[in-house]
N, C-alpha and C positions, 0 to 999 in steps of 0.2 A: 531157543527163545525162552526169555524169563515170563512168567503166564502173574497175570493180578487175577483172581478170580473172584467176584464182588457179588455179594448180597446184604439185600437190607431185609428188615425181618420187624416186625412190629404185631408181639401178641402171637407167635406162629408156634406155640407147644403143641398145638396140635398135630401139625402137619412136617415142623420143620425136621425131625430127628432122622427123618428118610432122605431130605437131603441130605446133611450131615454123614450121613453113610453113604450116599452117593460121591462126595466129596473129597470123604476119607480113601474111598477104594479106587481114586480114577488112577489110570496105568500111565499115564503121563509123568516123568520121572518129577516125584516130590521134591525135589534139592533144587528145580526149576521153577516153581508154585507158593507164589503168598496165597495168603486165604482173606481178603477184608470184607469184617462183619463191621453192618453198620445198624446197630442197635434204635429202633427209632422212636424210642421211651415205654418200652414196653413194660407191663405191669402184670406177666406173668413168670414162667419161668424160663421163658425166653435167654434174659441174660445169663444163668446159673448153664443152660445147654450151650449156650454159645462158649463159656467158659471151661466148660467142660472138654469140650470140642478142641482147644487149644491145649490142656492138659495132656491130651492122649493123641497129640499128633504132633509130635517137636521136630518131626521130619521134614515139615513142611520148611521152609526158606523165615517165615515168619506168619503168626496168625495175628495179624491187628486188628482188634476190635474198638470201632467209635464208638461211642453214644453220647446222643444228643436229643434234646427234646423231641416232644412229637411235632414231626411236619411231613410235608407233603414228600413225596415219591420225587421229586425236580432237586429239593433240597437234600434228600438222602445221597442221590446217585452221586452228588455232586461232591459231595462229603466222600464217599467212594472213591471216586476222580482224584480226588485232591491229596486222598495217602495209597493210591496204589501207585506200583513204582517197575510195575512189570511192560517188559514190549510189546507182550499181549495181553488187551483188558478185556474180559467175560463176565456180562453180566445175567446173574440168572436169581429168580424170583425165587424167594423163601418156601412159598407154597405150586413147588416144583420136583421133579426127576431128573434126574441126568443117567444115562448107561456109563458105564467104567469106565468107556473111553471116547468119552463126550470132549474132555480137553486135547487129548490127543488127535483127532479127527479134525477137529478145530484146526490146532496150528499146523498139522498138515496140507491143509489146504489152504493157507495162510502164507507157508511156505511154499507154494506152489503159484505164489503172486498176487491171491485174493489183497483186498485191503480188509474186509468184514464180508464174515461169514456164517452160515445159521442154517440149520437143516428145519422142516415138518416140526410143527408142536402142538400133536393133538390132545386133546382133552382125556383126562381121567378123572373116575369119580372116589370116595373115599371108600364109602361102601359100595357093596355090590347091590342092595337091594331093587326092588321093583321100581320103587320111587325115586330110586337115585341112578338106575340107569334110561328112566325117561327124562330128567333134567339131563341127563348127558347128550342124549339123542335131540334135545333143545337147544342146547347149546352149539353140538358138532353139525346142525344142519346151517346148510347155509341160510335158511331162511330166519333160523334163530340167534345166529350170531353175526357173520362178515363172508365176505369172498376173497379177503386176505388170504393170499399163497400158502404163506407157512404157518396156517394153522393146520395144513395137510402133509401126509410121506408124497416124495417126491421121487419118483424113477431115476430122473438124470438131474443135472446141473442145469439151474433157470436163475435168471437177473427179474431181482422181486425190487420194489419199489420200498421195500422193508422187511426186516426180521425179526423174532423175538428171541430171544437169549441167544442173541450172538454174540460173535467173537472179533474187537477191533485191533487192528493195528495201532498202538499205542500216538502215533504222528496225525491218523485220525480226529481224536482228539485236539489234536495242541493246533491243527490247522482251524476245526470250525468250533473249540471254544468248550463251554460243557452246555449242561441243562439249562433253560426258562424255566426260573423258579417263579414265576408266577402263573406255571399254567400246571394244573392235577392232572385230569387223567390224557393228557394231548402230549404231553412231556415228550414220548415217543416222534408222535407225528412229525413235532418241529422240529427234535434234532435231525431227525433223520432226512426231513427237504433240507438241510442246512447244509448235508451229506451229500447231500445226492446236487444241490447246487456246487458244491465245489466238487464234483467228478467224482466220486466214489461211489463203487456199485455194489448191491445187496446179493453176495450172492449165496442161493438157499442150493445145500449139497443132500444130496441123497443117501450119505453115509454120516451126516449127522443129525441126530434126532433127540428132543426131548418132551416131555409132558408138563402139562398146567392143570392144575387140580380144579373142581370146575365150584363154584359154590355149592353148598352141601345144602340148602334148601333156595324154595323157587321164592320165598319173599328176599331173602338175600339175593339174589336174581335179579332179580325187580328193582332194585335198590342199588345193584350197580349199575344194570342198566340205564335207569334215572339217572344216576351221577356222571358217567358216560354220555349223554345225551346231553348233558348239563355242561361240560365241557366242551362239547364240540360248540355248542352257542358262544361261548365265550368265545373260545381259541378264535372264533369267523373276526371277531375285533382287534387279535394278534397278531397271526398268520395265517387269511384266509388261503392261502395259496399250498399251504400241507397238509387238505383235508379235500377231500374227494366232492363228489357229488351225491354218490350213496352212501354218505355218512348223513345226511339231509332226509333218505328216503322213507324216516319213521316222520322227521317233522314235514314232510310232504303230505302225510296219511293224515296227520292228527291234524295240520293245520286247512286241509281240503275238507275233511271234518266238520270243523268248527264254522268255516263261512258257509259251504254249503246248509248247514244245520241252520246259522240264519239267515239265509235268503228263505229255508223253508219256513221258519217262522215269521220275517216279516214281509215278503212278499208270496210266503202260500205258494212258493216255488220248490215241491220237496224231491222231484223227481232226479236232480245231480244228486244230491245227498245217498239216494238208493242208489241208485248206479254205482257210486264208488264206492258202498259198503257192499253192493253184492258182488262188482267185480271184486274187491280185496277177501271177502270170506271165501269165493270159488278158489281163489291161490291157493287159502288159507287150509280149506279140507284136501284139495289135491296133495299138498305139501307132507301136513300131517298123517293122511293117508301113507304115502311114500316113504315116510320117516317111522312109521308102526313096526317096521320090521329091525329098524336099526342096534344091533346086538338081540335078536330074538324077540317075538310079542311079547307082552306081558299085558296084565288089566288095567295098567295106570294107564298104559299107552294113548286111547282116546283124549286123555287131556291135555295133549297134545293141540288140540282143535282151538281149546280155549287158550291155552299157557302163549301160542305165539303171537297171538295178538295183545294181550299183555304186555307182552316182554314190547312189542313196538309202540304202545300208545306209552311204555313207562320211557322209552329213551325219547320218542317225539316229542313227549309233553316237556322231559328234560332239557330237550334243545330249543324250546319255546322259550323256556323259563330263561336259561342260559343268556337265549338271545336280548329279552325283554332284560336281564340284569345288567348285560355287555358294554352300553353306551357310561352309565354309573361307574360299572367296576373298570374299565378301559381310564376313564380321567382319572383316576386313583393310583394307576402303574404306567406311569409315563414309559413311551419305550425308552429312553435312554438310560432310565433306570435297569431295566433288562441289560441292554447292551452292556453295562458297568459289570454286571453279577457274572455276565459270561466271560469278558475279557481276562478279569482275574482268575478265572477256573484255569483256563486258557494260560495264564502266566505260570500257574502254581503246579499244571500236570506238567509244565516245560521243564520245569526245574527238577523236579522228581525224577529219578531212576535209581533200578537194583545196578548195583554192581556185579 
């Protein structure tokens, strides 16, 4: 099988040179292996590594590099989509790891009849510091991120409802079309019900494994989280049907919140109000308690107690805001404008192939 192996990269000097090397070293025979980089207007030296990258690896089948203005993550992939030409496409995040034989493990079990396949991708942080392995331990607890399968290693073979940096069957594609480019950070969510309506299953293998850098500080945290939250309001006016129920469970908190807070104010009724803040803080210490020991104590640890309630009033309020924007931004993006974006992604990965 000829392998596309797709990244988009936007501003990643910092982080990106380790994939790059992961890339370079995978034991999946290179004469089989495009590489497309897709440059998303980045303003560091971003393209000068990416070009680099392709100087010093002619072994590969071909390294095509796009670049195109800055736009969303929907638009890149799709640009991805549209010049890889391999039977197998693999996409994986800029500010990521892959093991040497991340591709290989891939198409073997690709080879073995999967359609899409994706192992465990748990979090790493840049530094080792105090500070930086208590935002990891926020990140990696369930309570601070998701209950998504494959953000975990996996013992055996499980059918997940999605995966991240996996590996599709090129047919995949050309059957449900590419990205909604009118949706940021849900991109995922909808292709992947688009996937999983036309019968294809997720399956997360125990022998393949990679890592997600996690943000390097907690107001960047905070700021995804909002933007994440911010999306899932929207997406609910797109495709409420590829978003869960505990994508909802911050704007549950914040919005049980705000009316209890005024019933207390105008009817002097403040006793719900307390209830749900003191059941949600007793989660909130048990949790964080539980989580103090995640890669050894340290001092930062305790802030723990405050950091995860944070991180959920910044994606609730996100998904408030989202929602309150949704009706507005919904008549602005007709779906059949959607539908139009997909069908030609859809026409143009048809036509593409390696020889």
């Amino acid at each position: 099988m000829t392998v596309s192996l797709c990244v988009i990269a936007y501003n990643e000097e910092a982080l990106i040179r380790g994939l790059l090397d992961d890339i370079a070293s995978q034991t999946y025979p290179h004469e089989l292996m495009e590489i497309v980089f897709v440059d998303n207007g980045s303003t560091d030296t971003t393209p000068a590594l990416l070009s680099s990258f392709e100087n010093l690896n002619p072994d590969f089948i071909r390294v095509c590099i796009c670049t195109q203005e800055k736009s969303n993550q929907a638009h890149g992939w799709n640009t991805a989509l549209s010049n890889a030409m391999g039977d197998v496409i693999i996409r994986i995040d800029a500010h990521a790891r892959i093991p040497h034989n991340y591709v290989a493990e891939c198409v073997k079990q690709l080879n073995e009849g999967e359609n899409i396949v994706g192992g465990g991708r748990p979090c790493i942080s840049v530094r080792n510091s105090e500070w930086d392995n208590t935002l990891l331990a926020a990140e990696e607890c369930l309570f601070g991120s998701s209950i998504m399968g494959y953000r975990r290693k996996h013992e055996k073979k499980e059918y997940l409802s999605s995966l991240f940096h996996a590996a599709y069957k090129r047919e995949v594609f050309s059957r449900v079309g590419g990205f909604n480019e009118f949706l940021g950070r849900t991109e995922d969510n909808e292709i992947h019900y688009r996937m999983r309506k036309a019968g294809f299953k997720f399956a997360c293998c125990p022998e393949i494994t990679s890592n997600q850098y996690i943000r390097n500080s907690f107001k960047g945290m905070l700021k995804q989280k909002y933007s994440n939250g911010y999306w899932i309001g929207l997406t609910l006016f797109v495709c409420p049907k590829c978003l869960s129920v505990l994508h909802f469970a911050p704007f549950c908190l914040v919005f049980g919140l705000i009316v209890f807070a005024l019933l207390a104010l105008i009817k002097g009724i403040a006793f719900p109000f307390w209830l749900l803040a003191a059941v949600y803080l007793i989660f909130d210490a048990a949790i964080s308690i539980s989580a103090f020991n995640y890669n050894g104590y340290n001092k930062t640890k305790p802030w723990l107690l405050l950091m995860f309630p944070a991180l959920h009033l910044s994606y609730g309020i996100g998904t408030l805001i989202g929602i309150i924007c949704g009706i507005p931004w919904r008549s602005k993006h007709p779906e059949k404008v959607s539908r139009d974006i997909i069908k030609q992604v859809k026409y143009t990965i048809r036509e593409n192939t390696l020889e």
